[in-house]
Structure formats: C-alpha cells, structure tokens
Legacy VTK file of the C-alpha trace (Angstrom):
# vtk DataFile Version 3.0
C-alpha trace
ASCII
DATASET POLYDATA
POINTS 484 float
0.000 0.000 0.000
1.208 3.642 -0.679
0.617 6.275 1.433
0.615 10.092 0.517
0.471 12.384 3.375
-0.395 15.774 3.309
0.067 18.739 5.577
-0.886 22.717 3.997
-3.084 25.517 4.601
-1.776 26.584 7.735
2.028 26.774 7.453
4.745 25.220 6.286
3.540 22.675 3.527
4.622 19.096 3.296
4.159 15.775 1.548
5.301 12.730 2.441
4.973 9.258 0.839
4.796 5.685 2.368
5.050 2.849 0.649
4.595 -1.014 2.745
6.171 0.372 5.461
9.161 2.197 3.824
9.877 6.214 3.625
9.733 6.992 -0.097
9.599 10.977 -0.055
9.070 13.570 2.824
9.834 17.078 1.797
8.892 21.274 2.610
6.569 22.970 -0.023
8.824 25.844 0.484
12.179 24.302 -0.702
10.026 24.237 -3.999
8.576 27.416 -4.051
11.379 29.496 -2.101
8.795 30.654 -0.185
9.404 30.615 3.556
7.038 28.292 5.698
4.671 28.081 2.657
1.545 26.955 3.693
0.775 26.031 -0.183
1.635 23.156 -2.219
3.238 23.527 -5.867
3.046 21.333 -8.894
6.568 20.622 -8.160
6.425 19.331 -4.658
3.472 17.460 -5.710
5.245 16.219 -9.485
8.306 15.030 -7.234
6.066 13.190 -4.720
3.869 11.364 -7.279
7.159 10.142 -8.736
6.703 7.680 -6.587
3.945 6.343 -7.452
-0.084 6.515 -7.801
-1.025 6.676 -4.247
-3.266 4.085 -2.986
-4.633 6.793 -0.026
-3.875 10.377 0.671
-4.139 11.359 4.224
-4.490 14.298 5.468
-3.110 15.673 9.110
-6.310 17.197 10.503
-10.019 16.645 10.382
-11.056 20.350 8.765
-14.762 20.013 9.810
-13.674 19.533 13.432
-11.333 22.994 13.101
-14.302 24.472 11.225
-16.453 24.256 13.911
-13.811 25.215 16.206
-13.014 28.476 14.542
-16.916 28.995 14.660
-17.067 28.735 17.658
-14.332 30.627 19.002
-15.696 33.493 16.794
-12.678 33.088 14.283
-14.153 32.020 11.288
-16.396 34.063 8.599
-17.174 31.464 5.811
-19.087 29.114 7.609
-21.481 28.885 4.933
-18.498 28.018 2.010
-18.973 24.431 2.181
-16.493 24.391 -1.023
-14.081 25.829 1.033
-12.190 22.720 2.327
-8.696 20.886 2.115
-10.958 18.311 -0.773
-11.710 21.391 -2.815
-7.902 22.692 -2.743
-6.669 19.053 -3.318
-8.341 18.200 -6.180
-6.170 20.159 -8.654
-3.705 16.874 -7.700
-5.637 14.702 -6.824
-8.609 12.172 -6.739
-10.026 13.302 -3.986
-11.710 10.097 -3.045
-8.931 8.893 -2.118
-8.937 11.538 0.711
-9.281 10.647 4.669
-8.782 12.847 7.716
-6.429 12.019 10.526
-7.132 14.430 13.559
-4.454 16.654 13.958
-2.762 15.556 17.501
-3.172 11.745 16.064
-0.588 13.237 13.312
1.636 14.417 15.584
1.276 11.096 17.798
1.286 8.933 14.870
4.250 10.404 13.382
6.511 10.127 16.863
5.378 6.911 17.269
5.735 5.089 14.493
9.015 6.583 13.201
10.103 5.732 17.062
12.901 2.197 17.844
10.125 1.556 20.600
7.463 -0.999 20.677
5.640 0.672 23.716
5.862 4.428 24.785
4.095 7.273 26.512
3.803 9.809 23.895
3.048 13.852 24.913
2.013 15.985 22.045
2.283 19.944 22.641
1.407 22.409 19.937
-0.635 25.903 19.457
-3.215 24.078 18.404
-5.125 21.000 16.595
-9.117 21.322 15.625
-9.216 21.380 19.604
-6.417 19.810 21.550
-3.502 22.197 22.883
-1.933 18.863 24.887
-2.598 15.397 24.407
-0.735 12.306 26.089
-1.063 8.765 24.632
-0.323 5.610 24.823
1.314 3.841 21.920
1.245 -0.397 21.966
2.634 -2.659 19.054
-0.127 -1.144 16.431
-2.362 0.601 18.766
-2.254 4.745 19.849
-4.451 5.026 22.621
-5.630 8.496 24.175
-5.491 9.363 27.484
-5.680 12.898 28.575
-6.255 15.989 26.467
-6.323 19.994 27.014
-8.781 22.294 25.136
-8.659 25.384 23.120
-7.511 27.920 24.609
-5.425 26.724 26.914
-2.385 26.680 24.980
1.313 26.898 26.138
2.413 27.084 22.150
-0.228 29.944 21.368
1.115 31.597 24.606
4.880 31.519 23.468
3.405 32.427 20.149
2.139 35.541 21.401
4.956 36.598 22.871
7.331 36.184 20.062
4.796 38.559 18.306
4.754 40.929 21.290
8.707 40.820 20.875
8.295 41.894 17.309
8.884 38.502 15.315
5.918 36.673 13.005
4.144 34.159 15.726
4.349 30.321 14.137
7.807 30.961 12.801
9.812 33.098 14.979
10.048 31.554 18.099
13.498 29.972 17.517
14.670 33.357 17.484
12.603 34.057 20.735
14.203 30.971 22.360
17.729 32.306 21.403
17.108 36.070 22.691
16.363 34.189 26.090
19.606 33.074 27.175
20.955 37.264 27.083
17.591 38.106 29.333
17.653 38.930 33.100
15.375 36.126 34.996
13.116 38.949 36.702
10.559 37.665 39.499
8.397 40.629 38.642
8.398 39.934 34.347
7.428 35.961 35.089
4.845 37.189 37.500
3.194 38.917 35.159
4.212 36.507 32.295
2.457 33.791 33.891
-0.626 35.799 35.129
-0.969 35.989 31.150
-0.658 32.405 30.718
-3.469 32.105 33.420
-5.220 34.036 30.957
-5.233 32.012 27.611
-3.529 34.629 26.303
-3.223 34.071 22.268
-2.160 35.873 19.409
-5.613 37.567 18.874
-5.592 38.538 22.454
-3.136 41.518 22.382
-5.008 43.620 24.713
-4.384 41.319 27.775
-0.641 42.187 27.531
-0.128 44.227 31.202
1.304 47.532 31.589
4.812 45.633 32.587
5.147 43.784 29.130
3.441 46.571 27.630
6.645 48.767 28.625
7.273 51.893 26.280
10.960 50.238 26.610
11.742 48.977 23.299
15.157 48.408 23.852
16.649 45.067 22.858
17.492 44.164 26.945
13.496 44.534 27.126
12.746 41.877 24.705
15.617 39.877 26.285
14.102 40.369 29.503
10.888 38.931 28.374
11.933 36.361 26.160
13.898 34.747 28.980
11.514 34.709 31.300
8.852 33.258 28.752
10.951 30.798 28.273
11.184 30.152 32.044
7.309 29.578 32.238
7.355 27.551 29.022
9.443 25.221 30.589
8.148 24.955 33.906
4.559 24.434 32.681
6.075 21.763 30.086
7.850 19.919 32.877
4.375 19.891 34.635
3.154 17.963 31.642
5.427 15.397 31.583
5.126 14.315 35.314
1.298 14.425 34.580
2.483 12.352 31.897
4.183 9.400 33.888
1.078 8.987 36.044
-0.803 8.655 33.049
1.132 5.956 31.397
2.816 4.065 33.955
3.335 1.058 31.506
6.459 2.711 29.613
9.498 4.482 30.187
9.780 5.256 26.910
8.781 9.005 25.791
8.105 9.578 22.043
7.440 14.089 22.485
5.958 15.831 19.576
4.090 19.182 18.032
5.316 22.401 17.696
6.515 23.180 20.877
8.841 20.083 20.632
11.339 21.881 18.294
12.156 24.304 21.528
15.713 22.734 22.220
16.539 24.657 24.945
13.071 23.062 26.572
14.289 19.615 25.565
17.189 19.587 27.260
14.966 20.215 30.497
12.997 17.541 29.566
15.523 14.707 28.868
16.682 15.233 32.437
13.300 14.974 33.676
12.331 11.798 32.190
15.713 10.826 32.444
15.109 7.570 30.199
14.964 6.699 26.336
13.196 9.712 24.576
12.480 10.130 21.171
11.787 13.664 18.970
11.358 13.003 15.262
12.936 15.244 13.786
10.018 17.244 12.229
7.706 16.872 15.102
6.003 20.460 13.864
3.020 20.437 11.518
5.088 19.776 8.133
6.171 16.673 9.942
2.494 15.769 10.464
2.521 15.272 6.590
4.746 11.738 7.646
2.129 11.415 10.712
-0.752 10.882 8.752
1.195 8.602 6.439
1.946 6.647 9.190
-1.156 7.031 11.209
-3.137 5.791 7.960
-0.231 2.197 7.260
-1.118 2.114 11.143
2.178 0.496 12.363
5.859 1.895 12.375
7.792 2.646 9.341
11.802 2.170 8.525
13.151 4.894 9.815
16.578 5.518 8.653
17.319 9.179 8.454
16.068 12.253 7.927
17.674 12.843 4.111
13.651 11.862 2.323
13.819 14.961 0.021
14.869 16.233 -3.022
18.411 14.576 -4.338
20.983 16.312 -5.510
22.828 13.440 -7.221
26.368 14.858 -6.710
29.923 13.828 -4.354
32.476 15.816 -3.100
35.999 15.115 -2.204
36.434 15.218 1.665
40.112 16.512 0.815
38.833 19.520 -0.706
35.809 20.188 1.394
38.991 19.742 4.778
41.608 22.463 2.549
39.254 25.242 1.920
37.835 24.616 5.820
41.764 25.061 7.149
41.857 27.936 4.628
39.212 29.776 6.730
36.607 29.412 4.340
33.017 28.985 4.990
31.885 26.080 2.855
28.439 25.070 1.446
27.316 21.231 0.928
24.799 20.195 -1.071
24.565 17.103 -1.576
22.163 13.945 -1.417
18.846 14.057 -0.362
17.394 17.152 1.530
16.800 16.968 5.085
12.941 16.685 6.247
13.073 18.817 8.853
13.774 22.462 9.993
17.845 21.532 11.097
20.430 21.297 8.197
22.722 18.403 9.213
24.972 17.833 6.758
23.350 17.717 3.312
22.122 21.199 2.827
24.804 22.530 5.582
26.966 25.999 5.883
30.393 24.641 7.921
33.088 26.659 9.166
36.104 26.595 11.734
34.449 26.900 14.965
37.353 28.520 16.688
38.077 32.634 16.692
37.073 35.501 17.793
35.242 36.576 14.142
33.468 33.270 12.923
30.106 33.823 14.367
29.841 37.391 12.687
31.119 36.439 9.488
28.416 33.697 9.195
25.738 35.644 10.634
26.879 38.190 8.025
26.521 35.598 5.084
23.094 34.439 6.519
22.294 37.773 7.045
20.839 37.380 11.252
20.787 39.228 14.187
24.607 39.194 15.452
22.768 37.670 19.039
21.810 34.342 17.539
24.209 31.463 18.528
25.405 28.361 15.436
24.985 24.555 15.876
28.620 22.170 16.515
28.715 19.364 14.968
30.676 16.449 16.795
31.815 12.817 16.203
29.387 10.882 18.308
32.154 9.340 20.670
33.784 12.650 21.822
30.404 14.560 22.237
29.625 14.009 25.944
33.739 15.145 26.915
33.047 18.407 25.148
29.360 18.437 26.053
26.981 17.625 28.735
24.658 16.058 26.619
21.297 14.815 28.562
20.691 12.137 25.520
23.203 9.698 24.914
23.312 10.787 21.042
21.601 14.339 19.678
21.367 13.184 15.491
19.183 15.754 14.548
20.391 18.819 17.037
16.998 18.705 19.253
18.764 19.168 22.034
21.042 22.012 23.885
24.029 20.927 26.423
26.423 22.887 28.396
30.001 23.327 26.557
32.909 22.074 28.753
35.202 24.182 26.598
33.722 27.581 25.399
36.588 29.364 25.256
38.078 27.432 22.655
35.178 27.111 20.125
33.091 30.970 20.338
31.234 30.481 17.340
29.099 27.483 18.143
28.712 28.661 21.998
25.734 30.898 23.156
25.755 33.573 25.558
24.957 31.107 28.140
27.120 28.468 27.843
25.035 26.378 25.916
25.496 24.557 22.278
22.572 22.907 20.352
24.597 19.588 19.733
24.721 17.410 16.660
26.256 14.048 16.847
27.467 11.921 13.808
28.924 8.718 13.398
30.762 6.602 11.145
26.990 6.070 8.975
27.024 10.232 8.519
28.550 12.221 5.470
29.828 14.323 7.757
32.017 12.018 9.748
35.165 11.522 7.441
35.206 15.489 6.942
35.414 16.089 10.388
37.627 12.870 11.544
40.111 14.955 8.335
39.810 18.045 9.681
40.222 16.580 13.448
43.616 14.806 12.367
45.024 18.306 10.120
44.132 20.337 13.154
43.685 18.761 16.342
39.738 20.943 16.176
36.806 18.363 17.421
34.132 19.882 15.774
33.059 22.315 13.315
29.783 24.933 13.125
27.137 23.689 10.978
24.120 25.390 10.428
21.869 25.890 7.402
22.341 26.516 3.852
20.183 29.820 3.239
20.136 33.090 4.214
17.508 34.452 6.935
13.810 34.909 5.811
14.468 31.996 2.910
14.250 28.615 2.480
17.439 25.985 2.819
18.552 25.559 -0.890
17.007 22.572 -2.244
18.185 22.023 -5.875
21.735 22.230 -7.626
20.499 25.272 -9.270
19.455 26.501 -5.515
22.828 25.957 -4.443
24.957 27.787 -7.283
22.336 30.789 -6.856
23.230 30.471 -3.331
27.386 30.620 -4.184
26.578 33.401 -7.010
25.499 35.886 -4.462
27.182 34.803 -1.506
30.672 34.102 -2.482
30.741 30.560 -1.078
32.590 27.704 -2.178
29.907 25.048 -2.553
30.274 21.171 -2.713
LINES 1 485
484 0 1 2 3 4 5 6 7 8 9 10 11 12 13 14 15 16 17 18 19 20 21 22 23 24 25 26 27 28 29 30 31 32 33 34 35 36 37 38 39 40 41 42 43 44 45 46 47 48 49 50 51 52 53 54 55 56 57 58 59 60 61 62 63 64 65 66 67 68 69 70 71 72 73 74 75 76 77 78 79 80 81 82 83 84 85 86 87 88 89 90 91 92 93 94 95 96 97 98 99 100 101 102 103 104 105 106 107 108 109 110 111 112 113 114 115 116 117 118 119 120 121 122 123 124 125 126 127 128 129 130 131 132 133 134 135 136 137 138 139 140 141 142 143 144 145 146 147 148 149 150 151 152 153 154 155 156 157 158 159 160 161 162 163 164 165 166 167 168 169 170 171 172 173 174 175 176 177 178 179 180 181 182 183 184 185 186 187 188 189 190 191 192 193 194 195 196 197 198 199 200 201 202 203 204 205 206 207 208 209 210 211 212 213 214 215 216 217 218 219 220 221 222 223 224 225 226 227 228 229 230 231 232 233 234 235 236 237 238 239 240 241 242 243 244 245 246 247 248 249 250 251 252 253 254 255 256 257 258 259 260 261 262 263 264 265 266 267 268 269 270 271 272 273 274 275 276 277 278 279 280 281 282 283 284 285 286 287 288 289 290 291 292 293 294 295 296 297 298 299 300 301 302 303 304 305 306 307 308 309 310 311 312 313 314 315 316 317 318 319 320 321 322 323 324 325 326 327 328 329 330 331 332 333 334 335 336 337 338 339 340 341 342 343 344 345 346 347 348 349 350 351 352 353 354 355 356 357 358 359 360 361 362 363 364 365 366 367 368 369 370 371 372 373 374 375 376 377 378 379 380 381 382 383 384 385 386 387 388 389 390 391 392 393 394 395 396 397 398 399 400 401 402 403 404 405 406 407 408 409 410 411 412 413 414 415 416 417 418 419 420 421 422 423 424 425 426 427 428 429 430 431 432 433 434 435 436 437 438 439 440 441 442 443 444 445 446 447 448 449 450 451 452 453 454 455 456 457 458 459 460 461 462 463 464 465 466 467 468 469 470 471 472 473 474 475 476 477 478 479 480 481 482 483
C-alpha cells in the first residue's frame, strides 16, 4: 500500500509518501517554491512526490470540519457557509479526492513520533498551538495501537502563549520563536516579568488577544534588553509548565518508560534539554515533530504500524559527491563552505546535506556567518561532533543528539566561540561513522587537532534551505561561497 500524506493551509507545507512500510519521499513545499514556511503546495512538490507512485490513499493531518467548527465557535471564522471551502476542494487540482481521509491533527503528531520511534511501547506527549481542539494530548502507543489518554482544550495553549509573545517581541508568531528561544539566554530572569508573564498564561492569552498584555510587558521600553528580559523569562514559564506535563504524563502511562514528544513546541531545544533530564530515560523527537512533519504522521497514522526509519535525508536529491580533501583544505583555509549534496533533510535543522560549515574557533566566525546568513549578530550556530567525543566536550542529557533537538552545556567555550551561546550552551549534533559528515570532520580533526566544526543551514535568513543544484549555485553566485 502507498501512502501520501499531506500537511498545507496553515504553514509550512509538506508531503510525504509511504510505501509497505518504507519512507519513499518527505519534503517542505517551500524548498520548492522558495517561499518561507509556505503553507501552499506547488506542482513541483506534488510532481516530485507522485514520482513515486499513484497513491493508494492520501491522508491528510487534521479533520477540517472539526477545526471548522472550532473556529466557529471561538468566533474566528467568517465562511461558515463556504462548504467548497475545504482541504478536498484545494486538493483536487492533484488529486482524486476520493482517495482523501482525515487524521485528527494531535493523532498526526502522535502517529508520526510513534511510528518513526525504535520503541514498541511508549508514553507519547504531544504539545502544539493548536489541533481542531487539543492544545496537549498524552497517549499511549502499543505494538499497532495509539491510545488516548488525557487531552487539554482550546484555549489553553502553552504554544499559542509563546506564540504571542514572540509577536509581542516583534517577530511573526508560528515561525519566529526559535529566534525568541535564542534572545532568552541574554535576558535577566526577573521575578516581577514571570509574574506577570504567567498571570498571562493564566489568561489564555493568544495571538488575537493583544489587549491582555499588562502595563509591565506593555513597557514603552523597546530596547533590545526589554525583549531579552521577556523572552527569557517566557521561556522560564514555558518550561516549567512543560515539565508539569510530563510528570502528569508518567502517572498517566505508567506502563512505559519510553517518551516519544511531539508538536510544535517540541522543536524548543533549549526546553528539551529540560525535559531529557526529567524523564531521564529513552526519549524520542522526530525530527520534524512540527506540523510539516504531520505530513509523515498521517502517512503513518493511515499504514497504522511503524515505518523504517533511517534518516532524515527523504527529500529532493541532488545526485552529486564531493571530495572530503577539498571540502577539509578550503575549511583550514578559513573558508566557509556550502554542501549540497544527497537528499534534503525533512526537517527544519540542516545536518549535513544542505549545511553551511566553518572553523568553529576565533574571535570573528560567528559574525562572518551571521553576516553571510544575514541574522541578528545575538543568535548562537549549531557544533557538529563525532558521536564518541560529544559528551567530553558536552553535557549532553541524551546519549546521542542526530538531529540537534537538544542544547548541552560546553565544557570548553573558550576554545570554540562560534558554536557557543551567551549562556554556555550549544545545540549539539552528533554523527557517526553512517554520517557524510564524519570523514570530513575525523580529516579536519587529524590536520588540526579541532573536534568539531559549526554547521548550520544553507540559506540566508527569511528563505528557504537551498534545495536544488540550481538553488545551491544561486546560493554561491550571491554569496561568495565555495559550494560542494
């Protein structure tokens, strides 16, 4: 049977096909369009995906009637009586829309944790902004079976709050709140800010619910300590009220100590780390537990068992190889080097096949690349580490961190600035032997006795990772990179 799941009309587009079990395709509509968090498909997205294959089913990673009447409800909807205006209407410029079903929107998220999980039995916690209801959800996943167990309504919702406050801060809510998350670690924690950042919470504040902000948040201080100030402690309450949900959670599910954690609000790194130390056992993240990744979730949910999971790289190829030699000279040149190369990664996190790398050491690295990528000078870059040094540089709270979903304390900032935050803290990838990236690094460990390199994405802020070979030489054309 083949599967083709479908996430769009909300943000950040996806597709993903599933064939007997095995990960054909999984790719952003943006990467195609070069439109950021697209929340449309393209004929080329959906051309590439049906390369695959005639799909038996096409699932879809919410149950629109459900959200309809949610929206209604909540006074948020308009068009109630524009029955043609559904995900069936949009589809059916693909598609043969009979082939259409609808998986509820927290069962994508579940679904796609689960199932892409190494566990036959786990507690899964799902926290987003939002489904057609759900905010939380925490299930219980058993051979073939996802089993509900606790849920929390509309609009109590800790990724609406943090939403909300990454538009208070001046960023686009539903796509800024990594840069929320990294403003955080240069804020003061301030007693009186959480106070009042937490009566908020108390509130259901959202994103249409502005006027709730309180004279303290509403400060006529615009200056950039300010937003630190109250993205740190946001992120404080985030994590404390996420921690709360995960003890809930091991009362609720005492049969596993397994944790498969997914949605939106899984993607916050910084909260991760919290959270691995918490549960302190096996945890899984996929790593696309946002609403793209629901376009897998569905898949999955609608095969109804786990799938091969292998790695991330599902998207478009770029059929071309590099010589580790060259990619190690222009490195210990100084150079900041593109790759692109193999199959895209599904995912927000370039790790290696749509990657920017540098020399993590010196005083000037971090600027230069912010410079290239064109970001605020604040914002901290990714290491990436051979899997068997990692936890004597790092004190990793996993015992690997693939797919960088996790932050750790450096053991050695001094020596490596660029991929070091304000705070200490590094948002860790680990590779071994399998990886591209392994031989370039175990070269470029053995020319100069360096551990690890910066790796973060291959775009430039407000675009989309390059995707195609024709991506990447734009990318070099303008940019002045040497890409491989």
């Amino acid at each position: 049977m083949r599967v083709l799941g479908v996430s769009c009309l909300n943000h950040d587009a996806a597709i993903s096909v599933i064939e007997d079990g095995e990960i054909l395709f999984a790719a952003h509509s943006e990467r195609y369009s070069r439109i950021k968090f697209d929340e449309l498909l393209n004929d080329d997205i959906v051309n590439e995906a049906l390369s695959y294959g005639e799909p038996d089913k096409i699932a879809y990673f919410e149950h629109p009637w459900h959200k309809k009447l949610r929206q209604i409800q909540a006074g948020q909807y308009r068009e109630v009586f524009q029955l043609d205006n559904t995900p069936k209407s949009y589809l059916k410029r693909w598609f043969d829309t009979s082939k259409i079903t609808y998986t509820p929107h927290h069962l994508s998220h579940a679904a796609g944790g689960y199932f892409t999980s190494p566990y036959d039995d786990a507690c899964i916690v799902v926290i987003d902004a939002i489904g057609e209801w759900d905010t939380i959800s925490v299930w219980y996943g058993k051979g073939e079976n996802i089993i509900k167990r606790h849920s929390v309504k509309y609009p109590h919702s800790l990724g609406l709050f943090y939403s909300a406050i990454t538009k208070r801060l001046g960023l686009k809510p539903q796509e800024d709140e990594y840069i929320t998350m990294g403003m955080a670690a240069w804020g003061n924690k301030r007693e009186d800010v959480r106070d009042e950042i937490k009566s908020l919470l108390e509130c259901n504040l959202h994103c249409g619910l502005i006027d709730n902000w309180s004279p303290l948040c509403y400060s006529d201080d615009h200056s950039e300590q300010w937003k630190y100030d109250i993205a740190a402690n946001a992120q404080w309450v985030l994590e404390k009220e996420i921690l709360k949900v995960i003890t809930q959670a091991k009362l609720l599910v005492p049969e596993s100590n397994n944790l498969v954690y997914s949605g939106g609000v899984a993607l916050n790194c910084v909260a991760n780390e919290k959270v691995a130390h918490a549960w302190n056992n096996p945890m899984w993240i996929m790593p696309n537990p946002g609403d793209s990744g629901s376009s897998l979730g569905c898949a999955a949910s609608t095969w109804g068992k786990h799938v091969q999971w292998e790695d991330c790289f599902l998207g478009t190829d770029i059929k071309s190889s590099y010589k580790v030699t060259d990619v190690v000279d222009a490195l210990i040149n100084g150079e900041i080097v593109g790759i692109a190369s193999g199959r895209a990664e599904f995912g927000p996190r370039a790790l290696g096949n749509r990657s920017l790398l540098a020399d993590p050491r010196g005083s000037t690295m971090k600027d230069r690349v912010n410079e290239i990528k064109k970001r605020q000078k604040f914002r901290p870059f990714s290491p990436v580490v051979m899997e068997s040094r990692a936890h004597l540089d790092f004190n990793l709270p996993v015992p690997v961190s693939p797919y960088m979903q996790f932050t750790a304390k450096c053991l050695i900032t001094k020596e490596y600035p660029a991929v070091c935050h304000v705070d200490g803290s590094s948002r860790v990838q680990t590779v071994n032997h399998k990886h591209r990236l392994f031989e370039i690094l175990k070269q470029f460990h053995d020319r100069t006795g360096c551990l690890m390199l910066l790796n973060t994405s291959l775009n430039i802020k407000g675009q989309p990772m390059v995707n195609t070979a024709s991506d990447a030489q734009e990318f070099k054309r303008h940019h002045n990179v040497t890409i491989f």
